[in-house]
TORKOL-4160 file (C-alpha; in steps of 0.2 Angstrom, whole numbers, padded with zeros to 4 digits, m for minus):
185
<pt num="1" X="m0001" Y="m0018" Z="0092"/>
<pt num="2" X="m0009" Y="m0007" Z="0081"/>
<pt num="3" X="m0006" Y="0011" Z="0087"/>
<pt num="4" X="m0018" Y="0025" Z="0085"/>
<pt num="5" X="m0010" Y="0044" Z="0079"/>
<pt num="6" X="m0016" Y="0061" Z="0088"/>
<pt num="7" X="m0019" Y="0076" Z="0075"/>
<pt num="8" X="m0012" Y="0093" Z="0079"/>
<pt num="9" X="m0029" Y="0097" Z="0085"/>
<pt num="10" X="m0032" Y="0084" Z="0095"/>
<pt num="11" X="m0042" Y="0071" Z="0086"/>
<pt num="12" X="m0036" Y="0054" Z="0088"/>
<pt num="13" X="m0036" Y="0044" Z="0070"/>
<pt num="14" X="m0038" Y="0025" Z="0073"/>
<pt num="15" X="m0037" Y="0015" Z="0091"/>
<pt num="16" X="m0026" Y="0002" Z="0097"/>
<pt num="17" X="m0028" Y="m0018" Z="0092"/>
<pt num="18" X="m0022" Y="m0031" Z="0095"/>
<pt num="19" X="m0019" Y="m0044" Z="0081"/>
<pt num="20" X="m0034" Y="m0056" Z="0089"/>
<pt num="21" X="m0044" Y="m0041" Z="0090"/>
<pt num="22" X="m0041" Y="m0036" Z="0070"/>
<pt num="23" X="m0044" Y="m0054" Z="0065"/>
<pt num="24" X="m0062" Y="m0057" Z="0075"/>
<pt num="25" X="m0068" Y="m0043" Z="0064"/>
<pt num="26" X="m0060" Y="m0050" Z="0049"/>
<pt num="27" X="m0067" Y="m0069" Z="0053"/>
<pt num="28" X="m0087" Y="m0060" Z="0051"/>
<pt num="29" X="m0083" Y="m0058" Z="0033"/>
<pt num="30" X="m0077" Y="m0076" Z="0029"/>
<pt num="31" X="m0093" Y="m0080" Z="0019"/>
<pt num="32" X="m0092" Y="m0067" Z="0009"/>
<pt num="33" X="m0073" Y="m0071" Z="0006"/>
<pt num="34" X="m0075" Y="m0088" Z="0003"/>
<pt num="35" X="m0090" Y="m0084" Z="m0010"/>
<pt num="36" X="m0080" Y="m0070" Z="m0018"/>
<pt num="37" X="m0061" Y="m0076" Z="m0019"/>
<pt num="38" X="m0061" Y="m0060" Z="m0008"/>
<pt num="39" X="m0051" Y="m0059" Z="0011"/>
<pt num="40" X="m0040" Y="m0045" Z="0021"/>
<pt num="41" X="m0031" Y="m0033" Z="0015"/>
<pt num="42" X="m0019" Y="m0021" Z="0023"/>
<pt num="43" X="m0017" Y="m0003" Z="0018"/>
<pt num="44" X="m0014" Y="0012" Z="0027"/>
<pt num="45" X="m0003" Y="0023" Z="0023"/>
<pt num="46" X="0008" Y="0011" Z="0023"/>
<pt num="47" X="0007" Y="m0004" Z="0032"/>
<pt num="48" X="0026" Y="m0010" Z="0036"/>
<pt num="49" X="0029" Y="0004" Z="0045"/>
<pt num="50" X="0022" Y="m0006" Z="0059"/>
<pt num="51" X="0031" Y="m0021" Z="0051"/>
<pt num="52" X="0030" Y="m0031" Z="0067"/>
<pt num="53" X="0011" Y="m0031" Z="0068"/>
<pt num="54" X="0010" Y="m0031" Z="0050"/>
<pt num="55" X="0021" Y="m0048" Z="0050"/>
<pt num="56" X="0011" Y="m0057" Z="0063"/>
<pt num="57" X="m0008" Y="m0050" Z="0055"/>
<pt num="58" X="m0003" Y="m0057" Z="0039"/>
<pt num="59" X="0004" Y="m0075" Z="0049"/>
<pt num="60" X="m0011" Y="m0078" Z="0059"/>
<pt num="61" X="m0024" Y="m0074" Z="0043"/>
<pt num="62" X="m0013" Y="m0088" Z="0033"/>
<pt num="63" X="m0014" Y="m0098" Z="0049"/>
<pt num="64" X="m0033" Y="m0096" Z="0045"/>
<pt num="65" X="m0035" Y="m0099" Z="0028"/>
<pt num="66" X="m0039" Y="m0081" Z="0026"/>
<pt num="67" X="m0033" Y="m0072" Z="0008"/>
<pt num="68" X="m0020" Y="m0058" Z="0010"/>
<pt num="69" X="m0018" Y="m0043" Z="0002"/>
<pt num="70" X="m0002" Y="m0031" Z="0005"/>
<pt num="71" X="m0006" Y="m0012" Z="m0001"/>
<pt num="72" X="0011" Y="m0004" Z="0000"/>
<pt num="73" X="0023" Y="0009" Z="m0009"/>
<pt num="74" X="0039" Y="m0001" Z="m0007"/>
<pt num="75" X="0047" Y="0010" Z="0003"/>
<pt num="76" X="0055" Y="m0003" Z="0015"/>
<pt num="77" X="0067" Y="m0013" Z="0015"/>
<pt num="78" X="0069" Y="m0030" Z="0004"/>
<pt num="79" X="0072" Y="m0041" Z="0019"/>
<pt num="80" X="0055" Y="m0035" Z="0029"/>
<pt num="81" X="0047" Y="m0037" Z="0010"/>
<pt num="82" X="0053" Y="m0052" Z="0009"/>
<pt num="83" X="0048" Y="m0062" Z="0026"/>
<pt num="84" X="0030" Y="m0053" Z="0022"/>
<pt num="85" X="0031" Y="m0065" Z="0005"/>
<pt num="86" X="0027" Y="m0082" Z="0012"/>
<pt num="87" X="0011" Y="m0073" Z="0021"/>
<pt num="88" X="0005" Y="m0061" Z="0006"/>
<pt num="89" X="m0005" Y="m0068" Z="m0009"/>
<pt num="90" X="m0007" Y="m0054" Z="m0018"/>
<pt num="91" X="0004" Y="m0036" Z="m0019"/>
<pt num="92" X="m0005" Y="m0019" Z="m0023"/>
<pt num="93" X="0010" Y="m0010" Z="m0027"/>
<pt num="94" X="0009" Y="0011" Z="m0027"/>
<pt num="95" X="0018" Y="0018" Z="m0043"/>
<pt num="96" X="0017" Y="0035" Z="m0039"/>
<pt num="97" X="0027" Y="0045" Z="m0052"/>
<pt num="98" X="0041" Y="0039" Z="m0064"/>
<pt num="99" X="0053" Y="0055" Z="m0062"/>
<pt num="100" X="0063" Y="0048" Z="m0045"/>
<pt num="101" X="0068" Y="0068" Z="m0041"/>
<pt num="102" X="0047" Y="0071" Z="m0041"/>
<pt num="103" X="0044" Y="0056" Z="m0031"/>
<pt num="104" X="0056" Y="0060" Z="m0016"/>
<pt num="105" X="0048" Y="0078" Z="m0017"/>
<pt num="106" X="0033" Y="0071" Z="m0018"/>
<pt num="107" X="0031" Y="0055" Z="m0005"/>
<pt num="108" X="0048" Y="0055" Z="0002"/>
<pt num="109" X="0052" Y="0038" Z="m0006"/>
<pt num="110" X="0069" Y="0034" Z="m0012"/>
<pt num="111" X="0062" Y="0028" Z="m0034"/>
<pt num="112" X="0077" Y="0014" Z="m0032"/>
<pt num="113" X="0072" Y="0006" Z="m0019"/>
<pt num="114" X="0054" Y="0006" Z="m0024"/>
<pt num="115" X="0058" Y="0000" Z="m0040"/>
<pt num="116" X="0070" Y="m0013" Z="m0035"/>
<pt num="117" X="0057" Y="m0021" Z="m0025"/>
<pt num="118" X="0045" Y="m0020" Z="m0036"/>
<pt num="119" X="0057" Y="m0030" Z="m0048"/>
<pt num="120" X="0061" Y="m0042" Z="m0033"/>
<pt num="121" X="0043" Y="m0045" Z="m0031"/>
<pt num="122" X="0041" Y="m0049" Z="m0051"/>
<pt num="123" X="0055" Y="m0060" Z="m0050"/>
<pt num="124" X="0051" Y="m0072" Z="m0036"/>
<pt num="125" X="0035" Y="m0073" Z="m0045"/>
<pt num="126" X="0023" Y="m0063" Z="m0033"/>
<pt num="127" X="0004" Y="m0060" Z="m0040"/>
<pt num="128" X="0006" Y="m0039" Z="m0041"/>
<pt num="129" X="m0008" Y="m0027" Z="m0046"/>
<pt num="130" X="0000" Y="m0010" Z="m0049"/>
<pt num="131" X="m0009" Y="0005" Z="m0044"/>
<pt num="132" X="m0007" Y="0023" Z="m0049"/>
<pt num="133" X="m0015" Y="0036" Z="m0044"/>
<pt num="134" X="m0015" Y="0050" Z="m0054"/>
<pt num="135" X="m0015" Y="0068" Z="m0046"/>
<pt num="136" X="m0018" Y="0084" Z="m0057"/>
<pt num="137" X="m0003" Y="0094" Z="m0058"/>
<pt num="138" X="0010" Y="0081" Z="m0049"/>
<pt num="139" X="0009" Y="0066" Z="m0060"/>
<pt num="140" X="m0003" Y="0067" Z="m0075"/>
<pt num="141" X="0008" Y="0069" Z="m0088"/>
<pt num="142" X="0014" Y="0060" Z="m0104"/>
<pt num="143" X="0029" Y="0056" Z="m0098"/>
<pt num="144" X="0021" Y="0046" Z="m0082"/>
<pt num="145" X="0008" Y="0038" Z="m0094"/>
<pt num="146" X="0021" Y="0031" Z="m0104"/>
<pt num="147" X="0031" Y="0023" Z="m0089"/>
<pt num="148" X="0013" Y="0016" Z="m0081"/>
<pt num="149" X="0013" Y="0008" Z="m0101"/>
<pt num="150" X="0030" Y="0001" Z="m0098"/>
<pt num="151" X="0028" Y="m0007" Z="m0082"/>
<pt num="152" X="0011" Y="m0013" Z="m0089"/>
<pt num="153" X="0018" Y="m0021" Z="m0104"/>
<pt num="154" X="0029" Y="m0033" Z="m0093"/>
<pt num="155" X="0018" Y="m0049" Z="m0091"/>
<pt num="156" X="0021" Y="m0052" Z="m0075"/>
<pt num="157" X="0012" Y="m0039" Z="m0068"/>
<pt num="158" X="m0008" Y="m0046" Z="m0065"/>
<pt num="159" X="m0015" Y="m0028" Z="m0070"/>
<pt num="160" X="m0014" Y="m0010" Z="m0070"/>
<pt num="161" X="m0027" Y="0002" Z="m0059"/>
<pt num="162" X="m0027" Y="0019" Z="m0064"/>
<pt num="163" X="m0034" Y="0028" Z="m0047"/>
<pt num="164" X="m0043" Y="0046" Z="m0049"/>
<pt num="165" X="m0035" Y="0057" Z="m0037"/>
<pt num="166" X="m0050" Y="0064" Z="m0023"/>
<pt num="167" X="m0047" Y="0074" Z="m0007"/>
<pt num="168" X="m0055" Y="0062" Z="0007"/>
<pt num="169" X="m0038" Y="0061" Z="0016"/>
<pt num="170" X="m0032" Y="0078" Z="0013"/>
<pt num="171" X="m0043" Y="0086" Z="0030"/>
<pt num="172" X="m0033" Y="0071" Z="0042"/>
<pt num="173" X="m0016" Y="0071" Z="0031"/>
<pt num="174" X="m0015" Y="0091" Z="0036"/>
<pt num="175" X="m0019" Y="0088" Z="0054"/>
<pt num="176" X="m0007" Y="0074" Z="0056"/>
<pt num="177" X="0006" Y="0086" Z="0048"/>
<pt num="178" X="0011" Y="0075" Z="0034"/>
<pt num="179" X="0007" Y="0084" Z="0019"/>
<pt num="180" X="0022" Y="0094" Z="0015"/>
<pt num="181" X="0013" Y="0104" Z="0002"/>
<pt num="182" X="0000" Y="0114" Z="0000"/>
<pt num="183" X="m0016" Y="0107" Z="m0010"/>
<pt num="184" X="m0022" Y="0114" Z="m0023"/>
<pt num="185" X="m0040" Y="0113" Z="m0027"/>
């Protein structure tokens, strides 16, 4: 079940679903699927934190011949990765910052585990588009261009998206306290 978060002010963000209810709003864009190569894709935040819904949305879509999509950080452990792997089609997979001292300050994420999956993923032969979001003053420097052209330059990876940072979550991030920095502007 899909559980909805209350902000510190009171707002509630999202609203509880059940798996049948998530995929009879996903079935109306089936055409547009089939004629596009398109199909679901979860994201969040990130999805397996609710690994349990996660597991049986991606199932029952498959079940369907629906296309799945997995947007995740990698901050989780390889065996939930893995039983997502029979169920996911494609992998859009965060890299975030190569410097694994700025990423734990940053996102919280522990950089070996991230980049251990992402290598896992690669290895089994998972289709993976890596994304990178680039944030002024966090990540936009040489040093992370040059490890975004690294991981690029390994074949295996489908492609590379270079995401513009913008400020559409920061409002609801602050709210739901998980912003442990202040944003500058």
């Amino acid at each position: 079940m899909l559980q909805p978060q209350v902000g510190r002010s009171g707002k509630v963000y999202g609203r509880k679903m059940t798996v049948e209810e998530v995929l009879s709003v996903v079935r109306k864009d089936r055409a547009f699927y089939k004629s596009s190569g398109g199909g679901m894709t979860l994201s969040g935040g990130e999805p397996t934190v609710q690994f349990d819904f996660c597991l049986a949305l991606l199932r029952a879509a498959k079940e369907e011949g629906i296309s799945t999509c997995l947007d995740t950080c990698g901050q989780v452990s390889w065996e939930k990765l893995e039983a997502l792997l029979p169920f996911t089609d494609i992998f859009h997979y965060d890299f975030k910052h190569y410097d694994p001292q700025k990423l734990k300050r940053w996102t919280g994420a522990d950089a070996a585990l991230v980049e251990g999956n992402l290598q896992k993923l690669l290895s089994r032969g998972c289709r993976v588009i890596l994304r990178c979001p680039i944030i002024p003053g966090v990540n936009d420097t040489p040093e992370h261009f040059a490890a975004i052209d690294r991981f690029s330059a390994d074949s295996r990876i489908l492609a590379t998206e270079q995401l513009p940072y913008h400020s559409i979550g920061v409002s609801k991030a602050l709210d739901l306290g998980l912003m442990p920095f202040e944003v500058q502007n």
